[in-house]
N, C-alpha and C positions, 0 to 999 in steps of 0.2 A: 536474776537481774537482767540477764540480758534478753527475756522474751516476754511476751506482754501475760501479765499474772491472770489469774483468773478474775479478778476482781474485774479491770479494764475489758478482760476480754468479754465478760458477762454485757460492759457496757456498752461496748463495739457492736454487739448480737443487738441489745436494745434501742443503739441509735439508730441501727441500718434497719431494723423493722417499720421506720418511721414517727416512731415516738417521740414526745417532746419537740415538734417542728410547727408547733402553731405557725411560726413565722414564715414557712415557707411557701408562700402564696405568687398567683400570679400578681399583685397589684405590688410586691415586695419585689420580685423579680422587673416590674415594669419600672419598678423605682430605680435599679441599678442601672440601668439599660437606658433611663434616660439620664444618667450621670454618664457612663462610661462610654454608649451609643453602640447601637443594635450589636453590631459586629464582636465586641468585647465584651458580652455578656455568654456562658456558655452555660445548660446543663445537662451538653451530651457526656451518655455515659463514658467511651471510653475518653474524654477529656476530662472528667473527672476523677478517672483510675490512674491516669497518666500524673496526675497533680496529688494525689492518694500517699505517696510513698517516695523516699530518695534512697541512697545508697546503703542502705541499714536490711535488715534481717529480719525487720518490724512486719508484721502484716501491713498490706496498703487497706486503707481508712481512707475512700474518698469522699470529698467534699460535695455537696448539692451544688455547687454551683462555681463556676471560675472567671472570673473578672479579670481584664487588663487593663487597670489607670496607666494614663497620657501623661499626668502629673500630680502635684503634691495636691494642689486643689480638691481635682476629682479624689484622690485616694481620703479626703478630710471627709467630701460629700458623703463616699461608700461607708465609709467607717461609721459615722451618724448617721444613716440609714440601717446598717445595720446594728447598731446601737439601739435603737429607739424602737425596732422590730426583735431586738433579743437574739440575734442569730451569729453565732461563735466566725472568728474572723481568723484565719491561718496566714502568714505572712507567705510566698513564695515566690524564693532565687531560683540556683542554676541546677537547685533539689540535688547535690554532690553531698548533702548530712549524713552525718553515720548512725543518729541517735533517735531514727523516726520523728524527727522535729516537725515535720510539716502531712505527718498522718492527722487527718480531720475527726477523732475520735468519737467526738460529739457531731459528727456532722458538720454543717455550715457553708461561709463562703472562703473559698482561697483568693487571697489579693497575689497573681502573680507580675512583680515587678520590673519583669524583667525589659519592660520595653521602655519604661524611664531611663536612658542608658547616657544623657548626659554627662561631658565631662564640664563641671560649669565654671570654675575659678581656679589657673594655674599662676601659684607665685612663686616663680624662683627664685627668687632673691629672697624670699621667707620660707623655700622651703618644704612649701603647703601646696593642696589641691583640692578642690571640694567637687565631692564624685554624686550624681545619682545613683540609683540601689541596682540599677539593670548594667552598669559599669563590673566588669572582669580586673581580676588581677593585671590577665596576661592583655590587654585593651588598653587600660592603663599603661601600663608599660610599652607597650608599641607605640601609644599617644607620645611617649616623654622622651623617646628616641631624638639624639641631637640635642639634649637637652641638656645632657651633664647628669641625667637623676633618674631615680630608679627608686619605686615600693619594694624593698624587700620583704616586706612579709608571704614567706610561698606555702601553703599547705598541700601542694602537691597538684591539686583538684585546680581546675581554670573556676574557682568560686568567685562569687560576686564582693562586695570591698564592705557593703552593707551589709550582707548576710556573713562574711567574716568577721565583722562587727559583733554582731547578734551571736555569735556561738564561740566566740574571743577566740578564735585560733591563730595558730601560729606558722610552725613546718620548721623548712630544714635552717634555713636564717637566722632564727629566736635566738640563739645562744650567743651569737653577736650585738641583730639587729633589735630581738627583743619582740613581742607580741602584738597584738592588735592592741593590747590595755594600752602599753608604751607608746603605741603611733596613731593611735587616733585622738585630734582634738575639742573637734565638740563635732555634735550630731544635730539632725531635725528631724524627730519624733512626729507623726500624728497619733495622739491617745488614744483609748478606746472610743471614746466619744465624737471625736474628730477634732477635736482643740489640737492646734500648732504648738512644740514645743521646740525650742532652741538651748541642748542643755548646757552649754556655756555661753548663751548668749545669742543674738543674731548678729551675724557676718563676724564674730570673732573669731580669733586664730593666734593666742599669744603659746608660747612654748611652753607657758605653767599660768596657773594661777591661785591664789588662795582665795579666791569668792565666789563663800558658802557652799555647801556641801557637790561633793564629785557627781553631778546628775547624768555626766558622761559615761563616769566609770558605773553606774548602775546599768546603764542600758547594752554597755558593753557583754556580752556573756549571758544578756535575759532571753537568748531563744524563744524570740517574737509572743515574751507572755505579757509585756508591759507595752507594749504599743509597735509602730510601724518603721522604722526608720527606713527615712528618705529622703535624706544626705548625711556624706560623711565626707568631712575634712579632716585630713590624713597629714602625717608628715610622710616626706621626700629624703631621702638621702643622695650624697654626691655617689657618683659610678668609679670605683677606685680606680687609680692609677695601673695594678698590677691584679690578675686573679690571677692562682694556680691551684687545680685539683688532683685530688692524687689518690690511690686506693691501694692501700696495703692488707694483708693476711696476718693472721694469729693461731698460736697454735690452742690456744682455749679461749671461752669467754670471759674466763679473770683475766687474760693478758690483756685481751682490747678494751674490756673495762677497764681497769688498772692505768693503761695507757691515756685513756681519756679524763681519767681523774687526774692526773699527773702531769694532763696536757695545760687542766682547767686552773689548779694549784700552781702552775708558772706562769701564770698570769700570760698566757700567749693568747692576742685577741684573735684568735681562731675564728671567721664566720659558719662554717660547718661543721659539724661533728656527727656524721652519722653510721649508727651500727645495723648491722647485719649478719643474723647468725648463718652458719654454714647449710641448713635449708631454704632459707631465703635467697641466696647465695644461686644455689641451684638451681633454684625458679629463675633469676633472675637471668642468668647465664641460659636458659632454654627460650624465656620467652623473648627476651632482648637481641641473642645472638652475640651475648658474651664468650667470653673466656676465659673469665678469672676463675683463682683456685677456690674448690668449696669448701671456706673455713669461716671461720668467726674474722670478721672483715671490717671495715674503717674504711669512709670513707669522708674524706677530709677537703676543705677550700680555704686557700689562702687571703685574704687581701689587703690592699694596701700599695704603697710605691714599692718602686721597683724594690728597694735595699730594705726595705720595709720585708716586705714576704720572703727573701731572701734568709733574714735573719730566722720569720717564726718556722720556715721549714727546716731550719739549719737545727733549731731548736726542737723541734717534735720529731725530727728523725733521730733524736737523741734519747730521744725518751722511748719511741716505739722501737729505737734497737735492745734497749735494754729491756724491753721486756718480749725480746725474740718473734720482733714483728719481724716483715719481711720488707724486702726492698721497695721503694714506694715504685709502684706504676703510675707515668705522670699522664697528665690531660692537659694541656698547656693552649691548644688554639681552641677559638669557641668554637667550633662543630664539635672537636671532642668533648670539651667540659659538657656542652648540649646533649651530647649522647648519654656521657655519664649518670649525669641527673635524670636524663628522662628515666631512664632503665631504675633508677631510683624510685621517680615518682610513679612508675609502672608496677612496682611492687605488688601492689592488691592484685592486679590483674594477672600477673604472674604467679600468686600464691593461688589464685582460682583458676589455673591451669594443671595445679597441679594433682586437682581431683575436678577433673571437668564434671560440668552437670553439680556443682554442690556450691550450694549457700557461705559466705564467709560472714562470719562476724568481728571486727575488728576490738578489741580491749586497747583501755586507753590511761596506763597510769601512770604517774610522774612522782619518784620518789626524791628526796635529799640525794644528792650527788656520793656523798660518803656511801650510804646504802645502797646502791648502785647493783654494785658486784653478788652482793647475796643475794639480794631481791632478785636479779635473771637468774642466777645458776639456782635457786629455788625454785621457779618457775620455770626452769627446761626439766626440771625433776618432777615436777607436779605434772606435765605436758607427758612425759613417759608414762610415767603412772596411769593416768588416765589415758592411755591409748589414740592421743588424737593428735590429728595434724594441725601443727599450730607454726609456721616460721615468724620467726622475732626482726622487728625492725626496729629503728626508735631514734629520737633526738636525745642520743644520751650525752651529751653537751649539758641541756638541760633537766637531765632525768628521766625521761618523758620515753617511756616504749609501749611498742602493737604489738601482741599476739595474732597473728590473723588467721582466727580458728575455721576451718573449711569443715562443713559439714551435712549432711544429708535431713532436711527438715524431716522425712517421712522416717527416720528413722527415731525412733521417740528415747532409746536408751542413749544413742548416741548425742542428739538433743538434751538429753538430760546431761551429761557429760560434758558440753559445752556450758550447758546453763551453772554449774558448779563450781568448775574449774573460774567462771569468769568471777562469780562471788569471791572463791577463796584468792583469785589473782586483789582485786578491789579494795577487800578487808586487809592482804598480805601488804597494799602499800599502804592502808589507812596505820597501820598494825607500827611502822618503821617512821610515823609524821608526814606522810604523802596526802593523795588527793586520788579521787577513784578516777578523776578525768583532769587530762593537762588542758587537751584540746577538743576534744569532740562536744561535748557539754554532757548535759542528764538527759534530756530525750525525753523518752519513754522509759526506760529499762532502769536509770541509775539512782531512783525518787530515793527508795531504804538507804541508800549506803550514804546517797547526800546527808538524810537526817544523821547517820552514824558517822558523818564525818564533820561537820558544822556542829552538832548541838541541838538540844529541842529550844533552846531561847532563841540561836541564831536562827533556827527555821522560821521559826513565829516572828519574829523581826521580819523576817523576807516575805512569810505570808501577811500579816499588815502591811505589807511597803505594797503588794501584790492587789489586798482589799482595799488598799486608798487610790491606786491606779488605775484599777477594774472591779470596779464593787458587782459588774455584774457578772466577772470571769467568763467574757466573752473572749480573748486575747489567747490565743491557743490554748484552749485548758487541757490541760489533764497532761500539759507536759510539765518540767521540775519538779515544782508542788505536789 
């Protein structure tokens, strides 16, 4: 699952030979170049290695060629040029994927977005903001400063709001604030062809609507296989009155699990809930400059008014005493809560510390909250067994936990051992009513378990939805599907 099959890879071998590129010519290349203009046309190699690959485990698969549109216009131009020339079109952000999303498999051109970076419509009195695709989380949010409001959707990664879009993700927020599905209100799609699409409408922004089908929620989570997105109107939340964070220890993973089922079941609007097992723990503590103890650990954020947070700490330190948590460690002024979190979202880089020189691959599954507790302590037993280093993070608020497997590519049994472990973690949540991915998407690596987790009608549903939006499977192919 998690590495490119023989199948892909046999294709990878036959696209980089040059086969199948009728389209790549110099009169197709003069044609972008007079859309995008000399400078934002490239097909030097290593800026097409560099556009090849994001944060995944994937081989890089780079593109013939890399493009920067100025605007939606030019990116309509490119798209229909490349359209009408047959030559496969790769969307690329701030390339932070975990799923090989923007490996050029078939070759092609990569659209990268990043310099559309627009912030173009702020309402606050509605709420809403509509972002270009080269707009950041953390951009955003610096933008809204003084403002009262705040995106919380955080995946750790400084990722783009459209490319957070395109692969639905979430982070440590979801469990309060709820996903990219929940916060995005319509989008502006350019299709394969270059036709504009507005899928709730142009300049709309109502909080709901019932008219005709979700074309939003389609494009949300299609990992640039349906078209371009290049805008996204977002909702805003207000900046609470009170935060407080806090990090306690456990003396197993049932108890911190337990703890957070228990936290979820009292209905306490908890905005974070995150775990970390006692390896993680130790990464984190070395590469951060922690201190906390290395155990199965929680770390938790409050918010709300003052009496407000008051109350749900009064209440979760109730619940984590009874199950022999430890005294909370608090984080109370923003530098500290800042630290906190960073060493947090520092995780990956800390768990690739802990065998320097070796490749990680993150797993990504999100079970029913009930199943929780067996599903990890299953998977730290399967993680011994197979002799590999794996520490456990995860949004278990929401279900949602990384293994993040560190390993040597040149070693092929050990490789094989990642590649196994990832299948039986996959099918272990498909197995309990989960999903093989909460937040990363299918990529390259997760196509088998999709079909084994949708259905073959639901895939063939998504593959006609897929042939009536790109009859010519130019739009990243060879990812999802």
């Amino acid at each position: 699952m998690a590495f490119l099959g023989r199948t892909l890879g046999s294709a990878v071998r036959r696209y980089s030979r040059g086969a199948a590129k009728e389209w790549l010519t110099g009169d197709f290349l003069d044609a972008l170049r007079a859309v995008a203009g000399p400078t934002n046309v490239s097909t030097a190699a290593a800026v097409c290695e560099q556009h090849g690959h994001d944060e995944s485990m994937h081989r890089c698969c780079p593109p013939d060629a890399v493009v920067w549109p100025q605007t939606v216009e030019q990116v309509s131009l490119l798209a229909s040029a490349c359209y009408s020339h047959g030559a496969p079109m790769i969307p690329f952000g701030t390339g932070t994927g975990l799923e090989g999303g923007v490996s050029a498999v078939q070759g092609g051109v990569c659209f990268n977005l990043t310099q559309m970076d627009q912030i173009l419509e702020l309402n606050t009195e509605d709420f809403t903001v509509t972002v270009e695709p080269g707009v950041t989380r953390k951009a955003l949010n610096h933008f809204l400063r003084g403002s009262g409001l705040w995106f919380p959707v955080d995946p750790g990664a400084d990722a783009s709001l459209c490319g957070m879009a395109a692969t639905s993700a979430s982070g440590t927020n979801a469990v309060r604030y709820g996903t990219m599905r929940q916060n995005v209100l319509n989008l502006q799609v350019v299709l394969p062809d270059g036709k504009l699409l507005h899928t709730g409408g142009q300049n709309r922004r109502p909080r709901k609507s019932a008219a005709g089908y979700n074309l939003t929620g389609l494009f949300i989570g299609s990992e640039g296989t349906l078209g371009f997105i290049t805008q996204a109107t977002v909702r805003l939340h207000g900046i609470p009155e009170a935060t407080v964070a806090a990090v306690c220890g456990f003396p197993s993973v049932q108890a911190a699990v337990d703890s957070t089922v228990q936290i979820l079941q009292a209905s306490i609007p908890i905005a974070r809930i995150e775990f970390l097992d006692e390896v993680m723990m130790r990464a984190c503590n070395r590469y951060s400059g922690l201190s906390y103890t290395e155990q199965p650990t929680l770390f938790l954020e409050f918010h709300g008014s003052q009496r407000g947070v008051g109350e749900q700490v009064e209440a979760t330190g109730e619940i984590v005493k009874s199950n022999d948590g430890s005294e909370f460690a608090w984080a109370q002024e923003q530098e500290d809560r800042a630290r906190l979190w960073t060493a947090r979202h520092n995780a990956w880089y800390a768990a690739l510390a802990l065998r320097p020189g070796r490749k990680g691959y993150s797993t990504d599954v999100c079970v029913p909250i009930s199943r929780l507790p067996e599903v990890l302590l299953e998977t730290k037993k399967d993680l011994l067994e197979s002799q590999l280093t794996g520490p456990i993070v995860g949004h278990v608020g929401d279900g949602n936990f990384h293994c993040l497997l560190l390993h040597d590519p040149e070693d092929v049994d050990e490789k094989g051992r990642v590649e196994e472990f990832a299948k039986r973690l996959g099918r272990r949540a498909l197995a309990v009513g989960g999903t093989c991915t909460g937040e990363h998407g299918i990529g390259l690596g997760k196509r088998q378990l999709l079909r084994e987790e949708v259905g073959e009608v639901a895939l063939s549903t998504m593959q006609q939805i897929k042939a009536a939006l790109d009859p010519k499977n130019l739009m990243n192919p060879g990812k999802v599907l």
